[in-house]
C-alpha positions in Angstrom: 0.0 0.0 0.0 1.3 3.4 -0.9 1.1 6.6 1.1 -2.0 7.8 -1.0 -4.1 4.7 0.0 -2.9 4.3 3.6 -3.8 8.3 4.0 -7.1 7.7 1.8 -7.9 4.5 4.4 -7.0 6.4 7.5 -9.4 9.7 6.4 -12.0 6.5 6.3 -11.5 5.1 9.2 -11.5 8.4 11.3 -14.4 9.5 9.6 -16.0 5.9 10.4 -15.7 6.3 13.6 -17.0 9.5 13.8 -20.3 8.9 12.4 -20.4 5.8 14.9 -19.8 8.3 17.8 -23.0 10.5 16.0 -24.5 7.0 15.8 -24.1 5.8 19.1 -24.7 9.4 21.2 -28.0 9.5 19.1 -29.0 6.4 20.8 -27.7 7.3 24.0 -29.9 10.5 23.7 -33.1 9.0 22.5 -32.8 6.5 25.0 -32.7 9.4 27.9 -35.4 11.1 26.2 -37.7 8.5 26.7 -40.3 9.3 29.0 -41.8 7.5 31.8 -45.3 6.6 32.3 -47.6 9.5 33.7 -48.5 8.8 37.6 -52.2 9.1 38.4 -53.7 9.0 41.8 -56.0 6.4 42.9 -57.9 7.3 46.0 -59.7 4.3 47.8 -63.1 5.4 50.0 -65.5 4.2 52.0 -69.3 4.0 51.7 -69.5 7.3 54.4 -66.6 8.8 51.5 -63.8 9.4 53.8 -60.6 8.6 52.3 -59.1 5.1 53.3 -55.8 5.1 50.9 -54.2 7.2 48.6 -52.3 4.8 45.4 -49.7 6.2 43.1 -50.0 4.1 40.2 -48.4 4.2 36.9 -50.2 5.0 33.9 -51.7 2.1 32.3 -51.3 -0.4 34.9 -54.5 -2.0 36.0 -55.6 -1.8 39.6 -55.1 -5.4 40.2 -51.3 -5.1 39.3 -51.1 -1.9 42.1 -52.4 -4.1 44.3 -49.2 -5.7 44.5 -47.5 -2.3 45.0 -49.6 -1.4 48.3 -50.3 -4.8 49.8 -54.0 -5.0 51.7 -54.9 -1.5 50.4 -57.7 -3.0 48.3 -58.9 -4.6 51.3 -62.2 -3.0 52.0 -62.9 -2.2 56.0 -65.8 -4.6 57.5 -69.1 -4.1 58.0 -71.2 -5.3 60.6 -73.9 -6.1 58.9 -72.9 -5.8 55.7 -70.8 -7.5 53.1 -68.1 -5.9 50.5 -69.2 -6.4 46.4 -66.7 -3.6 44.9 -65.1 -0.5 44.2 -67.5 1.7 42.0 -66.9 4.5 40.4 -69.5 6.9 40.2 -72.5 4.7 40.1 -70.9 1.9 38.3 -69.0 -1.4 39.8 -65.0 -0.6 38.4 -63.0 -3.5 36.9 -60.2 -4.0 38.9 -58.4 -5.0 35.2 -59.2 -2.2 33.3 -55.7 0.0 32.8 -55.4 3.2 34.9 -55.3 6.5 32.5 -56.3 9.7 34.9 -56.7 9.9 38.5 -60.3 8.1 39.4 -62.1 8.2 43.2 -63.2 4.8 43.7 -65.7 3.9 46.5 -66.7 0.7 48.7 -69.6 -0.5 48.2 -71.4 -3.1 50.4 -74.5 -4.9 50.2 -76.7 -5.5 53.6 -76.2 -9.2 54.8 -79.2 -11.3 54.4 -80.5 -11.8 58.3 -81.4 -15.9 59.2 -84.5 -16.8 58.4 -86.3 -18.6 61.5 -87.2 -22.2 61.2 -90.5 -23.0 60.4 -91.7 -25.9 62.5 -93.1 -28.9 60.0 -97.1 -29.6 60.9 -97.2 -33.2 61.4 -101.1 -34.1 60.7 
């Protein structure tokens, strides 16, 4: 190889790893760029509507995944004399699957337990 080439192959080379660099720190940057998830609050309330947690989750995780997160905060406070069905929100029973996208208010709600019906004695005739 003569001087020409060897120059010719070295102003490749450099230039080569240049656009690698460019390459590489374009990368870099989009990868910092990337954004996380929005956070939306979750607040958990019973029937009366005072405030029994308060859940960060991230955007498009489903309740049921947070529950892992905060561990009995789904857990509904007892009754006497009544029974847990769900969280609603609003007026509606809210699927503890469906992916979280804004802050919701979720509220307990319970359904009166049936009271024991007394025997009824058999007639014999």
């Amino acid at each position: 190889m003569n001087k020409a080439s060897i120059r010719k192959l070295l102003a490749f080379l450099t230039a080569l790893c240049l656009l690698s660099g460019m390459l590489i720190s374009g990368t870099v940057t989009a990868m910092e760029e990337k954004e996380e998830p929005p956070e939306y609050t979750v607040l958990l309330c019973g029937r009366d509507g005072d405030l029994l947690a308060s859940l960060q989750v991230p955007g498009g995780m489903t309740l049921r995944e947070a529950g892992e997160l905060y561990p009995g905060a789904l857990t509904a406070p007892k009754i006497k004399g009544a029974v847990f069905k769900c969280w609603r929100l609003g007026a509606r029973e809210f699927d503890l699957d469906t992916p979280v996208t804004s802050s919701i208010r979720l509220t307990a709600f319970y359904k009166e337990a049936a009271k024991a019906e007394k025997p009824v004695k058999a007639e014999v005739p």
